[in-house]
N, C-alpha and C positions, 0 to 999 in steps of 0.2 A: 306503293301501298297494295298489300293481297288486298282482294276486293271478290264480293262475290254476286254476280245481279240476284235480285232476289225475284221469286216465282211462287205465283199460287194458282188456282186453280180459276183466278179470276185479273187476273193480269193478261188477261187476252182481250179486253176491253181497251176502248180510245184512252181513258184514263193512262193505264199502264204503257202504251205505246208511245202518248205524246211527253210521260213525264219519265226519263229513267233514273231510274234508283240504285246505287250501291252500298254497299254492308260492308264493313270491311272487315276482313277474316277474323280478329280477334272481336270482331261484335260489339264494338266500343265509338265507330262511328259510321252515321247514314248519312248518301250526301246523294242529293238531286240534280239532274241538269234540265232544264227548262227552255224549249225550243223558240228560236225568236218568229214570233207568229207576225204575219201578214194585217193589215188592219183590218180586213174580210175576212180571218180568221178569229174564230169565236176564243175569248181569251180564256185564258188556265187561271183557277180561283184560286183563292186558298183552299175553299172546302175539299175540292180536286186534289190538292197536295194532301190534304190532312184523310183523305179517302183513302188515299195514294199509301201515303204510310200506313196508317192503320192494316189495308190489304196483306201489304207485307211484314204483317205483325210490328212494325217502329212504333214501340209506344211507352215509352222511358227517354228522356232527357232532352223531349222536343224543345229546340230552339224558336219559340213561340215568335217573336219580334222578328228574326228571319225569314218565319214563314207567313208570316203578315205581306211582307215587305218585296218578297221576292218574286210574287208574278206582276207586281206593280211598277218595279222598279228593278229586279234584274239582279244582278249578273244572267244573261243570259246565252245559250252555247256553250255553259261553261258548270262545271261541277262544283256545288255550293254544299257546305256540312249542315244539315238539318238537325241533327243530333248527336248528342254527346253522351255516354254510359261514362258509367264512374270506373275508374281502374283502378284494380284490388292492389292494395300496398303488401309488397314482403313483409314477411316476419321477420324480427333483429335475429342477428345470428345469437347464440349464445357467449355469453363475455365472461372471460377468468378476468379477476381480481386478485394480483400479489399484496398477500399479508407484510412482505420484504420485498427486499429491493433484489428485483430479480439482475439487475446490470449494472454493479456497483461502480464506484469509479475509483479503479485501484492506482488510476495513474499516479505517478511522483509529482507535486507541484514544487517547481521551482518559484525562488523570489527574484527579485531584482539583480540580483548577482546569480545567479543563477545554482543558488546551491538547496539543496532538498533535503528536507528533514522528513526522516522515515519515521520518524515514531509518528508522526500523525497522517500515518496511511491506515487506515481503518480496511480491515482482511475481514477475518471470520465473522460469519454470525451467526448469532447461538438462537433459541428457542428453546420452551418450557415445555413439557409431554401436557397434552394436551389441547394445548392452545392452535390458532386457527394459522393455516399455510395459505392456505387459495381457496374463494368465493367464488361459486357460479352463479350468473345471474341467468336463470335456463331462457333456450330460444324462445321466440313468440312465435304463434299460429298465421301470423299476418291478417289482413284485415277486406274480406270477400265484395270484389265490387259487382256493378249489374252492367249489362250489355242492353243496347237499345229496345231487343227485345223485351225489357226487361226481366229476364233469366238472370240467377248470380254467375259470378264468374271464381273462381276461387284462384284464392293466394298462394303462394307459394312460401312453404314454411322455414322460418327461418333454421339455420343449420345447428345442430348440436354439437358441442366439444366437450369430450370428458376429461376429466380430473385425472391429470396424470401419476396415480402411483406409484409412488418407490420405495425403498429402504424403509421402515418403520414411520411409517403413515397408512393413514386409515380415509377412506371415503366415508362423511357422516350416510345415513342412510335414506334419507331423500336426497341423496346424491349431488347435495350442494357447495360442501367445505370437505379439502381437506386438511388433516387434523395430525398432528406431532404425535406418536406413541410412545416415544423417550424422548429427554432433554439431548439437545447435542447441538451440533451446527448444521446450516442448512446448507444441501448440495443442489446446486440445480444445472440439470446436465441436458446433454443436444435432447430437442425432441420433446421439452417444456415436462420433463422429469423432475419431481423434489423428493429429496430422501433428505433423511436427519443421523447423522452419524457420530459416532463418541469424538470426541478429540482425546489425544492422547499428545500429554508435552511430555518432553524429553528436556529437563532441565540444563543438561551440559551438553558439548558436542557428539554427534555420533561418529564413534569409530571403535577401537577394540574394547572398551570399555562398557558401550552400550551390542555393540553387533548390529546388523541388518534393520531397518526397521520396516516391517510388513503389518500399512493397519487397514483394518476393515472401515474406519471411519477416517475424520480431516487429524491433522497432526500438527503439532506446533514447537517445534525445536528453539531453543533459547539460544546455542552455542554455534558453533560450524560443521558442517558435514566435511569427514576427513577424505582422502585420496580413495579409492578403492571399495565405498562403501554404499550400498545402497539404501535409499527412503522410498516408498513404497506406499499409496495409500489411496484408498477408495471416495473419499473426498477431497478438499483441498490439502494442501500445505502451505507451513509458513514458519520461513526460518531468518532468526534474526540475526545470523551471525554469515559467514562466505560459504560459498559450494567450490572446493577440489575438483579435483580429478574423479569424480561419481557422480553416481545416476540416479538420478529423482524423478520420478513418474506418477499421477496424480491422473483421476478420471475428473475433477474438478480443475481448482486455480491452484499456481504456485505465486509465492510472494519470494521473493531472497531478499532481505532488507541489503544487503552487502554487494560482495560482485560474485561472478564464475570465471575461476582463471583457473590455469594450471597447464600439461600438459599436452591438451585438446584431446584425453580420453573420457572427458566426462559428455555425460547426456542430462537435459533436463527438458522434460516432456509434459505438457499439458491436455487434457481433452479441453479446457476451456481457455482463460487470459495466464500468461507468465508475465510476473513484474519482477521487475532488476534494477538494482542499481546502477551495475555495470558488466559485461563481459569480456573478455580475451580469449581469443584464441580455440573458443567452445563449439558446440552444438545444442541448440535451445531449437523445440520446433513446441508451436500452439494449435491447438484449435481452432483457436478463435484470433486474439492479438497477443503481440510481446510488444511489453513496454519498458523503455529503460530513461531510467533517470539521467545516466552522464553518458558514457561512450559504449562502443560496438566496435571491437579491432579485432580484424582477422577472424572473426566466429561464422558458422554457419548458423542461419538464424529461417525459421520454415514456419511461414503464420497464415492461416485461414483465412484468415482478415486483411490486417495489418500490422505493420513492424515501426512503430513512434519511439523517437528519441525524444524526450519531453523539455532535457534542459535547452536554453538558450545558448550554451557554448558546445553542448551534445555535438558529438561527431558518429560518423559511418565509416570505417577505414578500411579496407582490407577485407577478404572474406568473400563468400556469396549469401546475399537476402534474398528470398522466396517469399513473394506474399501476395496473394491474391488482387487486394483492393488497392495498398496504398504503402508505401514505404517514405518516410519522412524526418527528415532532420535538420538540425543548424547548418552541421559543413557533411558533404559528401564527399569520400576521397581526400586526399590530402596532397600539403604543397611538394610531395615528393612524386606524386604521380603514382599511387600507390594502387594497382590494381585493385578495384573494386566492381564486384559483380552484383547488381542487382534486375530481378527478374519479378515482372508484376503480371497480371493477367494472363498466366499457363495455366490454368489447373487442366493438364492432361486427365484425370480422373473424369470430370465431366466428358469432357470432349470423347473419351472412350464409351462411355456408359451410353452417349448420344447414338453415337457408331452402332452399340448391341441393339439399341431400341429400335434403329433403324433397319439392323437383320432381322431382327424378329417380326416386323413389323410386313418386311417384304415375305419371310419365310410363312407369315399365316397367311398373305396373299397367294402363295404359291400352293399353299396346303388345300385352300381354299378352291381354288379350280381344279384339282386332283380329287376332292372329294366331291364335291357338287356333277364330277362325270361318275365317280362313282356310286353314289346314291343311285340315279339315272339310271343304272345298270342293272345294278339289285331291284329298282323298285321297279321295273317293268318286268322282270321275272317274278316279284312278288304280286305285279297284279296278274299275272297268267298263275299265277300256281306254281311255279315251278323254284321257287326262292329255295336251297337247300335248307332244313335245320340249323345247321350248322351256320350260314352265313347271317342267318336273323340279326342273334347278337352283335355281328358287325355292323349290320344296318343301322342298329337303332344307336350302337357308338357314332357310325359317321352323322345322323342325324346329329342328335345331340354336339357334337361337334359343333357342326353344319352352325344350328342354333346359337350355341354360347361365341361364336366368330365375333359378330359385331360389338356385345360385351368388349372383349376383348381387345378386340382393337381400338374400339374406344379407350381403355382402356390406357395403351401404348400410345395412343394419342397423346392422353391428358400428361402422362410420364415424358413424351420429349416438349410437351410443350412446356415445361416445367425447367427441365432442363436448358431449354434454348433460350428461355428469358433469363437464366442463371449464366448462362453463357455470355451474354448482349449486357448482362447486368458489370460485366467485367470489363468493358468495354471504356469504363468513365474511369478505371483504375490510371493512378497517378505517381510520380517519383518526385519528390518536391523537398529543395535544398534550400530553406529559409533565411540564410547568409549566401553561403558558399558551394557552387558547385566546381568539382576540379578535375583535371583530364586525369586519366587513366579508369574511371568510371565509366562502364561498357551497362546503359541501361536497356534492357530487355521487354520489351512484350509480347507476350508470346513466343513466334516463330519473326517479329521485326524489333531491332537493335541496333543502338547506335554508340558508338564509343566516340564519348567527350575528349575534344581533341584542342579545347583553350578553356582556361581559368573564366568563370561566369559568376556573378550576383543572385540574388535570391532567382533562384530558376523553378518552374514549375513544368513537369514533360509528361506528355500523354500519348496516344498514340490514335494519330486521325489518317485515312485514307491510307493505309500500310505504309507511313513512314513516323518517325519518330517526333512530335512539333515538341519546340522549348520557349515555351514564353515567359516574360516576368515576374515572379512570385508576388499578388498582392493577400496580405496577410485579411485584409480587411475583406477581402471574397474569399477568403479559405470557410468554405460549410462545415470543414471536417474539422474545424477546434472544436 
C-alpha cells in the first residue's frame, strides 16, 4: 500500500512519536501503530489517539469501536486501520441498444436426418424511414467519494460511445437514437456501422438478359447467377437459386440458398457471414464466418472467424480452409485419403501490424534521445543569446515534439496491447471432426502442423506447447454450439 506518514506542525510532541499514523495515498485509509508500553510506562488513551488523528487532519470515517478498544486491548507493534473514506464509484460507460438483431443467426439448421430447409432461413431485414436503429443510454458522471480527511474525492467518468452513422441515418439531436431515413434493409458493418439501403430483386437469373448487377444497397436474386457474371452490392445479398462460375462481392452478408460449383473461377466474398448450401471446387472468403449447410469439396474457403459445416453428414474434403478461430465438421477428409489442408490461428496480418508497432515504438525511442541532445544544444545557446533566428523555429518543433513523445507512445502502447491480446486470443482456435477424422488432413496452426496419419473418431485439436494435441470430441463441452 502507497502510504504517506502524516506531519503537522505539531506532531513533534510525545503524542505524535509514541503513536504512528499512515494515510494512504489514495486518502481512503488511516491506520495506527501503537507501541507495546512497559507497565511504568504511562498508557496511550483513546483521547491521545483521537488527538492524534484530529492533528493530522483524520476526521471522516473514524472507526470509533477500534479506537475505543485499541490501546486497551491491542493489536499492538502492529499497524491497525482506524479509518475508512468512502470510494467514489465510476460512472457506467455509455450503452448502445440494437433496435434489431445485430448478429442473426443465418446458420442452416439441420433435422434429424440431416437435411436443411432453406426457406426458413430468415436473411434480410428491412425497416420503415423513420423508425428507431440504436438507443443511447449516455455515460454517467460517477458518484464522488470522501477521503479520511474528509475532502471529496472524485470519480472517474463513465466512457462515451457514439452512434455510429452510415448510409441514410440520421442522429436524433440530443444525440440518443439513431433513426432510418428511408425504408430499406439494415446493414450493419465492422466497426458497429448501420446504414439502410434499397433492396433491389432481380426476379429471374442474372446473366445476359439482366447484365452485371452493381447495387448501391442489399440485393435479392430469385433465380441463379450464370458462369462469367457479376453481383455487386453495398449491403447484403441473397440468392435463392446456385452461384456459377462468378463473382459476388457484398460489404454486408451473402446467403446462396443453393450451392457454388463450377469451374473454380468464381469468387464469393463477404465483409461480414457467407451462408451456403454447399460448395465445389470454389473460392468463398468472409469476414466474419462461412457457413454451409451440406458439404465443402475441394474449395478454398478464407473466414475471419470461422468456417462451420452445420449438417450432421456435412463433410470437409479436399481444398484449403483458412480461418482464424475455428473450423468444424461431421467428417474431415475422406476414406480415400484425400488431401485436405486446414489452417487455424495464422492471421499473419496481425502478427505484422504488431511487428510495425513494435518499430515505431523503438523508432520514437530513438527519436527521442536525438532530440532531448538536441534541445540541450539550442537551449543553451538560447540562454547565452546566441540561438540564430533561423534555428528558433527548430527549437520549439523539437520541443513540442519533445512534449507530445509520451502521448504517443502511450499511444503505441494501448495499439499492441490490443493487438497482442488478439493475438493470445487465437490461441484457444480449434479443428474439430464431430464423427470422423481421416488421414491425409495436414491440420495447421500457425507456423505448427500435423498431418493425420490414422483414421480417428470425433477428434477435437488445438495447439498447446508448439505441438499439435488431438483429444476426444465431447459434443456436450463444445461452447461453441
Amino acid at each position: 500500500m502507497n502510504v504517506k506518514i502524516s506531519t503537522s506542525q505539531n506532531d513533534t510532541d510525545s503524542t505524535a512519536s509514541r503513536i504512528a499514523l499512515e494515510i494512504s495515498s489514495d486518502q481512503l485509509t488511516a491506520r495506527v501503530r501503537l507501541p507495546r508500553l512497559k507497565s511504568s510506562e504511562e498508557q496511550i488513551t483513546e483521547e491521545e489517539i483521537r488527538d492524534r488523528l484530529e492533528r493530522a487532519g483524520v476526521v471522516f470515517g473514524l472507526l470509533d469501536a477500534t479506537i475505543a478498544i485499541l490501546p486497551k486491548e491491542g493489536p499492538f507493534e502492529e499497524l491497525v486501520t482506524i479509518a475508512e473514506g468512502e470510494p467514489p464509484v465510476a460512472g457506467l460507460d455509455a450503452q448502445i441498444a440494437y433496435m434489431f438483431d445485430p448478429a442473426p443467426d443465418h446458420s442452416p439448421k439441420a433435422d434429424a436426418t440431416g437435411r436443411i430447409d432453406y426457406r426458413e432461413v430468415n436473411f434480410l431485414q428491412g425497416i420503415e424511414e423513420g423508425h428507431v436503429l440504436m438507443r443511447k443510454t449516455p455515460a454517467t458522471p460517477g458518484t464522488p467519494g470522501k477521503g479520511v480527511s474528509g475532502e471529496a474525492i472524485s470519480a472517474v467518468e463513465g466512457k462515451d460511445r457514439l452512434l455510429q452513422k452510415g448510409t441514410n441515418t440520421e442522429v436524433s439531436e440530443d444525440g440518443l437514437e439513431l433513426k432510418a431515413t428511408v425504408s430499406g434493409a439494415i446493414v450493419f458493418t465492422r466497426g458497429n456501422q448501420v446504414s439502410v439501403r434499397d433492396v433491389v430483386t432481380i426476379s429471374e437469373d442474372v446473366d445476359y438478359s439482366t447484365g452485371n448487377i452493381h447495387s448501391p444497397g442489399s440485393v435479392r436474386i430469385n433465380g441463379d447467377v450464370r458462369a462469367g457474371f457479376k453481383v455487386h452490392a453495398e449491403g447484403d445479398i441473397e440468392i435463392y437459386g446456385s452461384v456459377e462460375d462468378a463473382e459476388v462481392i457484398a460489404k454486408g452478408n451473402i446467403l446462396i440458398k443453393s450451392g457454388f460449383m463450377g469451374r473454380g473461377e468464381g469468387l464469393v466474398k463477404a465483409e461480414g457471414n457467407v451462408t451456403i448450401q454447399h460448395v465445389e471446387g470454389q473460392h468463398i472468403i468472409a469476414g466474419h464466418d462461412i457457413k454451409i449447410g451440406g458439404d465443402a469439396l475441394n474449395a478454398r474457403l478464407e473466414a475471419g472467424s470461422k468456417v462451420v459445416v452445420t449438417s450432421s453428414e456435412g463433410r470437409i474434403s479436399g481444398g484449403e480452409i483458412i480461418a482464424e478461430k475455428e473450423v468444424k465438421a461431421a467428417f474431415l477428409g475422406s476414406e480415400v485419403w484425400t488431401a485436405t489442408v486446414i489452417k487455424v490461428a495464422g492471421d499473419e496480418k496481425l502478427r505484422q501490424e504488431l511487428a510495425e508497432v513494435d518499430e515505431e515504438m523503438e523508432r520514437l525511442q530513438e527519436d527521442s534521445a536525438r532530440v532531448k541532445k538536441a534541445i540541450y544544444s539550442l537551449a543553451r545557446l538560447e540562454l547565452n543569446g546566441a540561438l540564430p533566428e533561423a534555428q528558433k523555429d527548430a527549437l520549439d518543433k523539437l520541443r513540442t515534439f519533445s512534449k507530445d513523445l509520451p502521448a504517443n507512445i502511450e499511444g503505441l502502447e494501448d495499439i499492441k496491447s490490443k493487438l497482442t491480446a488478439e493475438i493470445e486470443a487465437l490461441q484457444d482456435a480449434k479443428i474439430i471432426a464431430t464423427h470422423t477424422l481421416y488421414p491425409g488432413v495436414k491440420a495447421q496452426f500457425g507456423i505448427v502442423y500435423n498431418d493425420v496419419k490414422e483414421e480417428r473418431g470425433p477428434t477435437s485439436m488445438c495447439c498447446y506447447s508448439g505441438r499439435v494435441v488431438m483429444d476426444p470430441y465431447d459434443a456436450k463441452q463444445d461452447k461453441s454450439q
